[in-house]
matplotlib code that plots the C-alpha trace (Angstrom):
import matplotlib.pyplot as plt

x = [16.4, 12.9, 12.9, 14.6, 11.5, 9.2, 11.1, 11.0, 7.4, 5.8, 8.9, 7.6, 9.6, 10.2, 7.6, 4.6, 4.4, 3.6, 0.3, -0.9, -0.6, -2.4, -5.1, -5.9, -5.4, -9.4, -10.6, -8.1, -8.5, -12.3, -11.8, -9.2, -11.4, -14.3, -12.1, -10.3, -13.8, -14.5, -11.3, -9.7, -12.8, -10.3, -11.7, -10.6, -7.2, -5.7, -6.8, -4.6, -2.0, -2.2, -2.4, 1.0, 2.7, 2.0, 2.8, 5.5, 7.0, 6.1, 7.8, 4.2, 1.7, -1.4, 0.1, -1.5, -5.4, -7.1, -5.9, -6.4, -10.2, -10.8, -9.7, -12.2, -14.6, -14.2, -14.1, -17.4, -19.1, -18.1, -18.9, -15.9]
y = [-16.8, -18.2, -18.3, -15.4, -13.7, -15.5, -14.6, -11.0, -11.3, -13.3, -12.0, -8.4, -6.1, -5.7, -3.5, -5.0, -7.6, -6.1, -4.1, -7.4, -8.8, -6.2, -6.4, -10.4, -9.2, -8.7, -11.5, -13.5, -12.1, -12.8, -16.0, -16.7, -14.8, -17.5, -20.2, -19.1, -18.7, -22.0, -23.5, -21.8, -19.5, -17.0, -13.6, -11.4, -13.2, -13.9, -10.0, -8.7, -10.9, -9.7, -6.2, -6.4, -8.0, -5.8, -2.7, -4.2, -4.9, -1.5, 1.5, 3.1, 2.1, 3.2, -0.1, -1.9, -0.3, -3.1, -5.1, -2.3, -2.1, -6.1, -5.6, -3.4, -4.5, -8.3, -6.1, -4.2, -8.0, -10.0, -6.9, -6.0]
z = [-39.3, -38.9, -35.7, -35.2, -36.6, -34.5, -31.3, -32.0, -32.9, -29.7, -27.0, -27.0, -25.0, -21.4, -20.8, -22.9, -20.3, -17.1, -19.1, -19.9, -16.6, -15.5, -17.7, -16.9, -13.3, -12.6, -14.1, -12.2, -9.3, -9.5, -9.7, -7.2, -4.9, -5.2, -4.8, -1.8, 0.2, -1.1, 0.1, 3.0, 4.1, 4.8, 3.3, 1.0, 2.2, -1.9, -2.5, 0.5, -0.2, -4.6, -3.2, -0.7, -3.6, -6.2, -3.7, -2.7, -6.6, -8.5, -8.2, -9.2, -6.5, -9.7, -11.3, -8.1, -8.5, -9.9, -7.1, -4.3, -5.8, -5.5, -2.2, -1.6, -3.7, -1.4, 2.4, 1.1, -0.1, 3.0, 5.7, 6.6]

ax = plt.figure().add_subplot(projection="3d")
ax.plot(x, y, z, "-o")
ax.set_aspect("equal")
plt.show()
């Protein structure tokens, strides 16, 4: 019973946990984003790659804006 309670308490539903993704996405992304130009030196390359996979997942390409504006936000910092 116990943990029947704590199940339905810390699962959520089905569609709680795509918002929350969503909302670490930035943060995330930000960091990814200075490690990849440490690493690989490939810009703005872990942005494109967030971006195509979020486009390609959601049925609502708004779900994908944080990652669309990293994108942008990365092109506009590194000149392209």
């Amino acid at each position: 019973m116990g943990a029947a309670l704590t199940g339905a308490l810390g699962g959520g539903g089905g569609n709680s946990e795509p918002a929350g993704q969503q909302v670490a996405a930035p943060a995330d992304l930000q960091q990814q984003q200075q490690q990849n130009r440490l690493d690989s030196g490939a810009v703005c390359q872990f942005e494109l790659k967030q971006f195509m996979e979020c486009s390609q997942t959601q049925h609502d390409l708004s779900l994908c804006q944080a990652f669309s504006e990293a994108l942008k936000d990365c092109r506009r910092a590194n000149g392209e």
